[in-house]
C-alpha positions as CSV (number, residue, x, y, z in Angstrom):
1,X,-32.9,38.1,-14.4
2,X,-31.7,38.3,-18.0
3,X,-35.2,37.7,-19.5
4,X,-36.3,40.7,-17.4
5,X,-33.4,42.8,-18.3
6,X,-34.1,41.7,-22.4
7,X,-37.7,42.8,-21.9
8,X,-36.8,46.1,-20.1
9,X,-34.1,47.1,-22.8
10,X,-36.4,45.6,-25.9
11,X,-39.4,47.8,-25.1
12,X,-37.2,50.9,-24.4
13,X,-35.6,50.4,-27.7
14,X,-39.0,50.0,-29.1
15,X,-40.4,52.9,-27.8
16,X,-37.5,54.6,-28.7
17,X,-37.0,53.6,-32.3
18,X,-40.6,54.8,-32.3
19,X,-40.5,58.6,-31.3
20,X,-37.5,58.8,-33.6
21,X,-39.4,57.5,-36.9
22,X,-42.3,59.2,-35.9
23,X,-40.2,63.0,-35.8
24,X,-38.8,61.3,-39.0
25,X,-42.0,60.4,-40.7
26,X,-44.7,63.1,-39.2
27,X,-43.0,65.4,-37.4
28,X,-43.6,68.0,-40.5
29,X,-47.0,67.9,-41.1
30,X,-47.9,67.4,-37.2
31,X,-45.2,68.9,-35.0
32,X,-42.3,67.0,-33.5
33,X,-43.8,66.7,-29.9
34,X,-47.2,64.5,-31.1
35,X,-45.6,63.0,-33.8
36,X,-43.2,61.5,-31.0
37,X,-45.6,60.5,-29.0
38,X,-47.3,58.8,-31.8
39,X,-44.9,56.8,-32.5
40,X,-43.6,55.9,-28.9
41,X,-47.1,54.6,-28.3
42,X,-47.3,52.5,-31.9
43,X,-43.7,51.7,-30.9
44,X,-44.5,50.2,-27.8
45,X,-47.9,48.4,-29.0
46,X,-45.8,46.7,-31.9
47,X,-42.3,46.4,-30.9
48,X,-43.4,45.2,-27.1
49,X,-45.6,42.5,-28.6
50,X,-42.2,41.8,-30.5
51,X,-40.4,41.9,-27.8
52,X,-42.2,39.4,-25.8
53,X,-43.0,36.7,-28.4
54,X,-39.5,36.6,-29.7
55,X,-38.4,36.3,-25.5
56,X,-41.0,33.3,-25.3
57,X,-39.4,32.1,-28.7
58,X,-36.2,31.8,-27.4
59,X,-37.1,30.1,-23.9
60,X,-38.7,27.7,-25.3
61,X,-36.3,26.7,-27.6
């Protein structure tokens, strides 16, 4: 149950940390609204694959 609740709260905060650095970086020059998105979805490609080897990682040791 905790792994699932780690994934869960790792890929939200991923996807999260992602729409705000996207506004951050691109929201000028492309508009908040797609710029968030942007980066929610190269938030969740990067930060889920993070997410889920550093889980693996720490079952395994």
């Amino acid at each position: 149950m905790e792994l699932i609740l780690a994934l869960i709260l790792g890929i939200a905060a991923a996807i999260g940390a992602g729409a705000l650095s996207g506004i951050r970086i691109g929201g000028a020059e492309l508009g908040n609204e797609l710029a968030s998105y942007m980066g929610m979805l190269y938030g969740l490609i990067a930060g889920g694959a993070a997410v889920v080897i550093g889980l693996i990682l720490v079952t395994v040791i």
